[in-house]
C-alpha positions, -999 to +999 in steps of 0.1 A: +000+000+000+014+034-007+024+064+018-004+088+000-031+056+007-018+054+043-023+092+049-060+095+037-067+065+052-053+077+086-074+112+077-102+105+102-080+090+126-058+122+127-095+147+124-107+125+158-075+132+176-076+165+165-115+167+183-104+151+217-073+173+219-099+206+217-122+188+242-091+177+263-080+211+265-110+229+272-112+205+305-078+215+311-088+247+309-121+246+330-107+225+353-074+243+369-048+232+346-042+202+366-008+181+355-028+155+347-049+167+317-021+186+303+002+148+298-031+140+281-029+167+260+006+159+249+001+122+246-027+130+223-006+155+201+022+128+203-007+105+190-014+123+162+021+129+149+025+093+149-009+090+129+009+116+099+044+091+102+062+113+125+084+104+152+059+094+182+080+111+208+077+143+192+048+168+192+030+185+158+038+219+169+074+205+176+077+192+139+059+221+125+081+244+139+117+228+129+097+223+088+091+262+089+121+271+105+137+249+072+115+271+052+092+241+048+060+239+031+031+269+040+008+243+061+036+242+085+045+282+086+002+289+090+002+264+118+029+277+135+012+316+132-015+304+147-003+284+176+013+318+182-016+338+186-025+313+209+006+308+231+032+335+221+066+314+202+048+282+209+063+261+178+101+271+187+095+266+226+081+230+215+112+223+196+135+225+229+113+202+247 
């Protein structure tokens, strides 16, 4: 089976763990930011990495941030800007972690 087949297969997959990440974090959120919830919220990013055949101990905004610091594609450079709106230099704090 080829990569392309593998990736829209994985599609839903990837749009699910998107969904619980949003619910995950809005609990965090609502709740008190306990420590909890937030190694949920990473486990789940981590999740979906793996899902798009990256390395599953890294983190999207981690490998979005070293594509666009490469000068990557655009999907990488708009997620980046708007991870920054929500959390100021988020993609390049996520790479040092």
């Amino acid at each position: 089976m080829s990569r392309v087949v593998l990736v829209i297969l994985s599609l839903p997959i990837w749009a699910a763990t998107v969904l619980i990440a949003i619910y995950a974090g809005a609990v965090w959120l609502l709740t008190g930011r306990s420590w909890s919830a937030l190694m949920w919220l990473v486990s789940i990013d981590q999740l979906g990495n793996s899902l798009a055949f990256g390395n599953p101990d890294e983190t999207i905004s981690s490998r979005a941030g070293r594509c666009a610091q490469k000068g990557g594609n655009r999907p990488c450079y708009w997620l980046c800007r708007l991870l920054h709106v929500l959390d100021k230099n988020h993609c390049e704090k996520s790479i040092g972690t």
